[in-house]
C-alpha positions as CSV (number, residue, x, y, z in Angstrom):
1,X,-46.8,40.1,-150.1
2,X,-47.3,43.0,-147.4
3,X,-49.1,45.6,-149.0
4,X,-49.0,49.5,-147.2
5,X,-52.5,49.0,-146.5
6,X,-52.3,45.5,-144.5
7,X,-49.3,47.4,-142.3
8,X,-52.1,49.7,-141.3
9,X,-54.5,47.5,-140.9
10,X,-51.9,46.0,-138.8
11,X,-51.3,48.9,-136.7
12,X,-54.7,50.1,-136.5
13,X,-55.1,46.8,-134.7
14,X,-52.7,46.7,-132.5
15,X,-53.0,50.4,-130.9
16,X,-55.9,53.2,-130.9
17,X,-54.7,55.6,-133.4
18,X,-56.0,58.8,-134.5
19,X,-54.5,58.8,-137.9
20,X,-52.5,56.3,-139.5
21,X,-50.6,57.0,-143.3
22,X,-47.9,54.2,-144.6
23,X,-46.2,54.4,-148.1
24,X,-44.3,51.6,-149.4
25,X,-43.2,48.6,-151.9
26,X,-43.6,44.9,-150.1
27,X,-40.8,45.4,-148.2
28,X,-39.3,48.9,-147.0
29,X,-42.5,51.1,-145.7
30,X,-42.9,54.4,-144.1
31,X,-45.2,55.6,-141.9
32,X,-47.0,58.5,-140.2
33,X,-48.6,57.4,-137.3
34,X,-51.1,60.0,-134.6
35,X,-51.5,58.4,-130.8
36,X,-52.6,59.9,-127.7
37,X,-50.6,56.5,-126.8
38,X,-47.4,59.2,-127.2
39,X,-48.4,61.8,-124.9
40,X,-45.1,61.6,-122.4
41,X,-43.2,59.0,-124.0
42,X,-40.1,60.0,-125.4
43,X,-39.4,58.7,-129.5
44,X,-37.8,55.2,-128.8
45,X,-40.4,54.7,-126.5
46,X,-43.0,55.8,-129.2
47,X,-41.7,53.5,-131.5
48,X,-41.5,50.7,-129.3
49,X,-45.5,51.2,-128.7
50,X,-46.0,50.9,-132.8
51,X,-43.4,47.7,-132.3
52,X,-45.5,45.9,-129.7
53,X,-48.6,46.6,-132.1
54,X,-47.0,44.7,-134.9
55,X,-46.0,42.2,-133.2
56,X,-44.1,38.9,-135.0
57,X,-44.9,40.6,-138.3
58,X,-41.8,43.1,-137.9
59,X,-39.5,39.8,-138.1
60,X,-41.3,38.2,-140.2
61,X,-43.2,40.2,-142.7
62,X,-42.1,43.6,-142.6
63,X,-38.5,44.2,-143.7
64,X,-37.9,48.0,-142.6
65,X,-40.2,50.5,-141.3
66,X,-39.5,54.3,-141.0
67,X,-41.9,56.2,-139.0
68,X,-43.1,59.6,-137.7
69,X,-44.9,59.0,-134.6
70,X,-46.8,62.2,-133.7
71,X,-49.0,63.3,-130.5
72,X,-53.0,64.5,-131.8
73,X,-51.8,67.9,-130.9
74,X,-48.1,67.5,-132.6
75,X,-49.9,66.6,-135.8
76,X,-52.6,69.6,-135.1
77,X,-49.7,71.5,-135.1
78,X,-48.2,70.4,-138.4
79,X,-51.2,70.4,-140.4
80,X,-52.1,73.9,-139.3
81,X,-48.9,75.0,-139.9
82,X,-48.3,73.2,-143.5
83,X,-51.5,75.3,-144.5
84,X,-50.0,78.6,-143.2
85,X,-48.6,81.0,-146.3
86,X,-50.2,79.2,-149.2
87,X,-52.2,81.3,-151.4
88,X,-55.0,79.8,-152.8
C-alpha cells in the first residue's frame, strides 16, 4: 500500500523541493508541495512538473492526487501571513 510518506519520498526524488507535506489514505492523497521549479510556470504547468516527478506511479500506484503547488516566496507569503492576527 502507498503510504503519504512514500508519495513524498517519491516526490522529493523526483524534483528539488523546498518543502513537501502530503496527507492521505492508500489511495486519494493531498499535497502541499514548495519549488523554485514554479517560478514562471503557470499551475498546469506546475503540476505537470510534480507529474513527471512521479512518474509510472501516478498510473499505477497513486489513485488521485490534489495538490497546492507553491513558489518559496508564495509559501513565505502564506506562512507569514497565517501567523498575522493570532494572539498568543
Amino acid at each position: 500500500m502507498v503510504t503519504p510518506e512514500s508519495v513524498e519520498r517519491y516526490i522529493r526524488e523526483g524534483m528539488p523541493c523546498e518543502h513537501v507535506q502530503v496527507q492521505g489514505d492508500g489511495a486519494h492523497f493531498d499535497a502541499i508541495i514548495v519549488s523554485a521549479e514554479f517560478r514562471g510556470r503557470n499551475r498546469v504547468q506546475q503540476h505537470q512538473v510534480v507529474y513527471r516527478a512521479l512518474g509510472d506511479r501516478m498510473r499505477e500506484e497513486i489513485h488521485a492526487l490534489s495538490m497546492q503547488t507553491l513558489t518559496p516566496e508564495q509559501w513565505a507569503e502564506r506562512q507569514s501571513s497565517s501567523g498575522s492576527g493570532r494572539v498568543g
